[in-house]
C-alpha positions in Angstrom: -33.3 -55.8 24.3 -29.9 -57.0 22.8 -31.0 -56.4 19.3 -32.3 -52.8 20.0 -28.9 -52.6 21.5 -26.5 -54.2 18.7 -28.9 -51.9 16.4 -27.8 -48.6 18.8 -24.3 -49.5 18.2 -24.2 -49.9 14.9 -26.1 -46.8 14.2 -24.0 -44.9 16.4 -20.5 -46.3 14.2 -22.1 -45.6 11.2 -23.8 -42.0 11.4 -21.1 -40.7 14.4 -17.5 -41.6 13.5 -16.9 -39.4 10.3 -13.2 -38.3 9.6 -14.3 -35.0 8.9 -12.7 -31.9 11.3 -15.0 -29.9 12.3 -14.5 -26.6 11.7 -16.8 -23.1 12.6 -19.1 -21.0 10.5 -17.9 -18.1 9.1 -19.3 -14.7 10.6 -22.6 -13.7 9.1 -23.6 -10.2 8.2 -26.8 -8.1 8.3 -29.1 -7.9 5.4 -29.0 -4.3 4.2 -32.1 -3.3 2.3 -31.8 -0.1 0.2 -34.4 2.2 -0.7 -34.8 3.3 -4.6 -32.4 6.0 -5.7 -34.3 9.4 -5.9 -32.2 12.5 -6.0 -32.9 16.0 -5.5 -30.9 19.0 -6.7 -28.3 21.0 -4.5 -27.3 24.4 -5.4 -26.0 27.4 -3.0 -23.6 30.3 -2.9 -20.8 28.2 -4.4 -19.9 28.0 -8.0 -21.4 24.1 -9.0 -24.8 22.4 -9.0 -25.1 19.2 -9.0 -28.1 16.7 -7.9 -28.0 14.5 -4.8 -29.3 11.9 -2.6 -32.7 12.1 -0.8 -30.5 10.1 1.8 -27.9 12.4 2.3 -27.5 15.7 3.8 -25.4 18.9 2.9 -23.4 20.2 5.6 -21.2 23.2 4.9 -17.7 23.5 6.6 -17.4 27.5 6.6 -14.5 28.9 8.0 -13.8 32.2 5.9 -13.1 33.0 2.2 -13.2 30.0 -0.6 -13.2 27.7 2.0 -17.0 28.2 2.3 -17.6 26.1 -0.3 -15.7 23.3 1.5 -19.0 20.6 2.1 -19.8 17.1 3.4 -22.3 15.5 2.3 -23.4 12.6 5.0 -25.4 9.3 4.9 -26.3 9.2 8.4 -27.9 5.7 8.1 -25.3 4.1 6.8 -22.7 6.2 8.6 -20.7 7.6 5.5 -19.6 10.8 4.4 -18.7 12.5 1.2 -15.9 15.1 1.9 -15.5 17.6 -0.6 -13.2 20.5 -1.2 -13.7 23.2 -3.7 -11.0 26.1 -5.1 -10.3 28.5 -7.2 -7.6 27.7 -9.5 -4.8 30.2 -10.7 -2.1 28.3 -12.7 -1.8 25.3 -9.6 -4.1 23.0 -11.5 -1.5 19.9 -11.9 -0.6 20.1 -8.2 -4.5 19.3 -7.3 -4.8 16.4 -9.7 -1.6 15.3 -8.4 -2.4 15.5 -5.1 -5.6 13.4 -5.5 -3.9 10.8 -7.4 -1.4 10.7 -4.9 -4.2 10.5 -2.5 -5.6 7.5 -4.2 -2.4 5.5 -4.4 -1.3 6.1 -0.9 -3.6 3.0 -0.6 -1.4 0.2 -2.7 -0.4 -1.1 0.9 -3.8 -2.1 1.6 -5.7 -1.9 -1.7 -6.7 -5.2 -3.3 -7.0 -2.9 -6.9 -7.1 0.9 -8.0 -9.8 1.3 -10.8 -9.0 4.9 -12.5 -11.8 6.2 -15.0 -11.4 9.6 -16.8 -14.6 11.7 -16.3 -15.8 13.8 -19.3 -18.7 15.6 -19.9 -18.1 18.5 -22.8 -21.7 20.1 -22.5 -21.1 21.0 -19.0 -17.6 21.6 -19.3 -16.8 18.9 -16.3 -13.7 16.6 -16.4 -12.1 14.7 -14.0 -10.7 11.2 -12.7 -12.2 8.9 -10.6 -10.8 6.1 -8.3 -12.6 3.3 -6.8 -10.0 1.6 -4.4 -10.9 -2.1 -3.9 -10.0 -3.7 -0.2 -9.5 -3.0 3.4 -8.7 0.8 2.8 -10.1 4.0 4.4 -11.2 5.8 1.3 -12.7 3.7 -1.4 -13.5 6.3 -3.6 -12.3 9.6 -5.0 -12.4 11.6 -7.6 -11.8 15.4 -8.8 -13.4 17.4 -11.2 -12.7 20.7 -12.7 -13.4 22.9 -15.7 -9.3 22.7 -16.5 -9.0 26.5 -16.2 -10.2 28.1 -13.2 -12.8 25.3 -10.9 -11.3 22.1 -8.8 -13.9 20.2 -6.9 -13.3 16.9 -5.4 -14.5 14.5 -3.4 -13.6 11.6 -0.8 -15.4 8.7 0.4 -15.3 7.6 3.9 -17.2 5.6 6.4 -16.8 5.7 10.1 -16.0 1.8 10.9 -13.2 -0.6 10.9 -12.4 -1.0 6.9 -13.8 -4.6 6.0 -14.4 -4.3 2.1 -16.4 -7.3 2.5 -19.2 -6.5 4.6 -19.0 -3.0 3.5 -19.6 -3.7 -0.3 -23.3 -3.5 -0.6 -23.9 -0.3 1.3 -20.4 1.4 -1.2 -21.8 0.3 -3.9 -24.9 1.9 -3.6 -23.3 4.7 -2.3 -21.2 4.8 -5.0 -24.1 4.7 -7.8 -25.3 8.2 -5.8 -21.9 9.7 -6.1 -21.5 8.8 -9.6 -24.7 10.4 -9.8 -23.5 13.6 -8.6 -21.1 13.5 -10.9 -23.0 12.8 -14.1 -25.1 15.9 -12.8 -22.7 18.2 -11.9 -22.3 21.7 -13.7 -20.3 25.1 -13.0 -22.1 28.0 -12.4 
């Protein structure tokens, strides 16, 4: 009895009194599995074409003239949306790119990085800039295209939940491969 005892004690000093601090597990996250991309293509009254989702939806945001043409185009599932605004340009063409720059960098205060691509694709006649805004932000992605004479279309990522870049990464990312998608597809009418 005193040796199974002596034995308890010792086994309790040498397994239980570490100088370690305990400390708590970090937060875990959900397991997102995503389907293969497949697209489909989207054309209607407005003056582009351009291929998306089988995920998404089109929803128009009419509310007279070439606002008609205003769309968003929503993952329900993952609770995102794609708002984008199309107009006819006169000779206003460097206030909308500036405005969506501006638009991009309104996020330095939050934004871990700003990653700025130029868009070109000559056979369709499609050029832009995009902006994929690393970090705790609203919007991590935008971009605008046009034709630089008389189409502007862009487009502005958002999801409806608390920014956390971290757990949001793997469902923007693939969101983002669909976007980019659109992009590579897209053509004026």
């Amino acid at each position: 009895m005193c040796r199974l005892y002596i034995c308890f004690i010792g086994m309790f000093m040498l397994f239980g009194c570490r100088n370690e601090d305990p400390f708590p597990k970090p937060k875990s996250f959900l397991r997102v599995e995503f389907p293969a991309h497949e697209y489909k293509p989207f054309e209607d009254s407005c003056n582009f074409r351009f291929e998306i989702s089988k995920l998404a939806k089109v929803i128009s945001k009419p509310s007279g003239g070439q606002e008609e043409c205003f769309k968003n185009i929503v993952y329900p599932q993952y609770r995102a949306s794609l708002y984008c605004t199309y107009v006819t340009l006169d000779t206003n063409l460097f206030e909308y790119t500036e405005y969506s720059r501006k638009l991009a960098y309104e996020h330095t205060i939050k934004a871990s990085g700003i990653e700025e691509l130029n868009l070109k694709n000559e056979s369709n006649n499609v050029y832009g800039t995009s902006f994929e805004i690393r970090g705790d932000v609203a919007c991590n992605y935008l971009f605008y295209l046009t034709d630089s004479n008389s189409n502007y279309f862009a487009g502005s990522l958002y999801f409806e939940t608390v920014p956390n870049y971290d757990s949001l990464q793997p469902v923007l990312d693939y969101v983002i491969e669909d976007v980019e998608h659109m992009i590579n597809t897209f053509e004026w009418k």
